[in-house]
Phi, psi and omega in degrees: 000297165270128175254134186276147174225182181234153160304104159129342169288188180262105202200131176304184176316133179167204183227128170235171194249117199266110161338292162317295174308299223074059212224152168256156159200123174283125166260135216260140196338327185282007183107127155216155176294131146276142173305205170070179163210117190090359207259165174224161212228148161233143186260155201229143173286191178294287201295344177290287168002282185274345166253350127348289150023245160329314164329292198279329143341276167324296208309315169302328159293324157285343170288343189283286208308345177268329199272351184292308187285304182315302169304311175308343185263327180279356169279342190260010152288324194248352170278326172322298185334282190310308189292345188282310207283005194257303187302331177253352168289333189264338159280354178238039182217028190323291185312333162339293182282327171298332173234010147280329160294342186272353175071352193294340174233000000 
């Protein structure tokens, strides 16, 4: 069902699925080299293609409006985490500080 190629072949019309990337690349009817170096590519049928597709489509529209708010909270979580856990190294260490301010060494 799927055939595997390598980077740098001749390889017919079709759709291949490049591994490496995750990336699709359509080769167009006369035929083309695939790309790369080292990389390996399966060609996918038609018909996976097009009822696939759509699938994966949906999934990203619905998933974008969520992974936005989510990343954003956990970046701004982890920087809070990090400025608190910074903020208490330096409260439990006074003298630490008291004597890197004083410049003497």
């Amino acid at each position: 069902m799927f055939r595997k190629y390598s980077s740098g072949m001749f390889v017919p019309c079709g759709t291949y699925l490049n591994t490496k990337d995750w990336e699709f690349h359509g080769v167009p009817p006369e035929g083309d080299m695939l790309e790369g170096e080292g990389v390996t590519y399966y060609r996918l049928p038609l018909l996976l293609v097009i009822a696939v597709g759509p699938v994966i489509g949906l999934a990203f529209i619905l998933f974008l409006p969520v992974a936005v708010p989510a990343v954003l909270i956990y970046g701004i979580g982890r920087r809070i985490a990090l400025a608190m856990r910074g903020r208490r190294a330096r409260l439990a260490h006074p003298v630490g500080l008291a004597r890197r301010a004083g410049g003497g060494r």
